[in-house]
Backbone bond lengths (Angstrom), bond angles and torsions (degrees), N, CA, C in turn:
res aa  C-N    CA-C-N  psi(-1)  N-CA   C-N-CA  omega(-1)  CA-C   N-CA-C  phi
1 X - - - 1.448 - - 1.531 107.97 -
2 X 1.446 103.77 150.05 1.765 94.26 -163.06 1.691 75.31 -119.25
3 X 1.752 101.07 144.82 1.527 100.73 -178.58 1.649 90.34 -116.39
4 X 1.618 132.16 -172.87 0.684 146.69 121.55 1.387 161.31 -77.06
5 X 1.091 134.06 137.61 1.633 117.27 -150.71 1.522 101.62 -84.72
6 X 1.144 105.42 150.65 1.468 135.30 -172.68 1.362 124.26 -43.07
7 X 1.449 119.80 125.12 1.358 103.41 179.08 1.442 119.82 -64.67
8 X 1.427 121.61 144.77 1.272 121.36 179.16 1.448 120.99 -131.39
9 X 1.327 131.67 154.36 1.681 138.18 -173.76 1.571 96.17 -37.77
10 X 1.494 126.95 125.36 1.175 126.73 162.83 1.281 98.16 116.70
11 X 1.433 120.70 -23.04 1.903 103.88 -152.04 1.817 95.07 -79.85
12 X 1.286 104.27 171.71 1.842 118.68 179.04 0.805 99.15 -89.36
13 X 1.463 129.61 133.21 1.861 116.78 150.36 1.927 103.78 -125.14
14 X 1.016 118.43 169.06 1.322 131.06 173.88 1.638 98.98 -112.34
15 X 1.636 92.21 154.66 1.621 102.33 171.44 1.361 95.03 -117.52
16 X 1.270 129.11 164.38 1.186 132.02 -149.64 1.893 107.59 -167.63
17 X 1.272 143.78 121.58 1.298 140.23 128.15 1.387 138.86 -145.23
18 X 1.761 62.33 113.40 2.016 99.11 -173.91 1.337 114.36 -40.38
19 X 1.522 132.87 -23.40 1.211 125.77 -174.49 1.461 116.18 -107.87
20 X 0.996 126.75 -37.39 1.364 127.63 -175.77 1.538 111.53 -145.97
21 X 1.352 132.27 169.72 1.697 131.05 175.33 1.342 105.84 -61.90
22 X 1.336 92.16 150.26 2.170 98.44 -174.95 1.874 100.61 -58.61
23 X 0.543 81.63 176.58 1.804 108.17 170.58 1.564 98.85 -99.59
24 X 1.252 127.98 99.83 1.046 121.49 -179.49 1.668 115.44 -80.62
25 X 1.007 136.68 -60.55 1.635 136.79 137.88 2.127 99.59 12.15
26 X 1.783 93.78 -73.83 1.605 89.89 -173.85 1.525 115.56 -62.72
27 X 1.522 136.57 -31.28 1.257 163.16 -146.11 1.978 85.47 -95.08
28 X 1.148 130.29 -78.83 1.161 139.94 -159.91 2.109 89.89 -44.53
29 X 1.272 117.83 -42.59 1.851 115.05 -157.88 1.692 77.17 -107.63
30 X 1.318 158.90 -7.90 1.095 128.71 111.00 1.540 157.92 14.07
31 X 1.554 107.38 -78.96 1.053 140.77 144.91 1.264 132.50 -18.93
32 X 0.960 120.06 -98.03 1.664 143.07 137.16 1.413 109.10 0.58
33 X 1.285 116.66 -74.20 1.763 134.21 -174.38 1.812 97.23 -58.94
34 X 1.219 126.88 -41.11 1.021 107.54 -142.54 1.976 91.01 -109.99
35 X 1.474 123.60 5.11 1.243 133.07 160.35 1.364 117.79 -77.33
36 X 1.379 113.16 -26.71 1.681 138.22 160.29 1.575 104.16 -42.27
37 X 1.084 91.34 -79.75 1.950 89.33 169.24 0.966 122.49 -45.10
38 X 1.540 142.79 -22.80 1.201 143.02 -165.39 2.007 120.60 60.90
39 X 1.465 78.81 43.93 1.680 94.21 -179.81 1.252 105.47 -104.39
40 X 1.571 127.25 126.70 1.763 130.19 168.26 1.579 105.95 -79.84
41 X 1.435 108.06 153.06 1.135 102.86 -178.74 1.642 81.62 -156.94
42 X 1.973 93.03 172.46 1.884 104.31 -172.46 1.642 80.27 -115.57
């Protein structure tokens, strides 16, 4: 199994849902949590 290496302080990620509009409510406490990590995102 091939894994991928670890997210780390700095890396980009995208949020993404392919099936229907985000949940904005869930997306807004999202946010927040995932600036904690020190992850950029668009």
């Amino acid at each position: 199994m091939i894994l991928p290496k670890a997210l780390q302080p700095g890396d980009t990620i995208g949020v993404i849902a392919p099936a229907s509009p985000p949940n904005i409510e869930n997306l807004k406490k999202a946010i927040p949590f995932l600036k904690t990590l020190d992850l950029r995102f668009n």
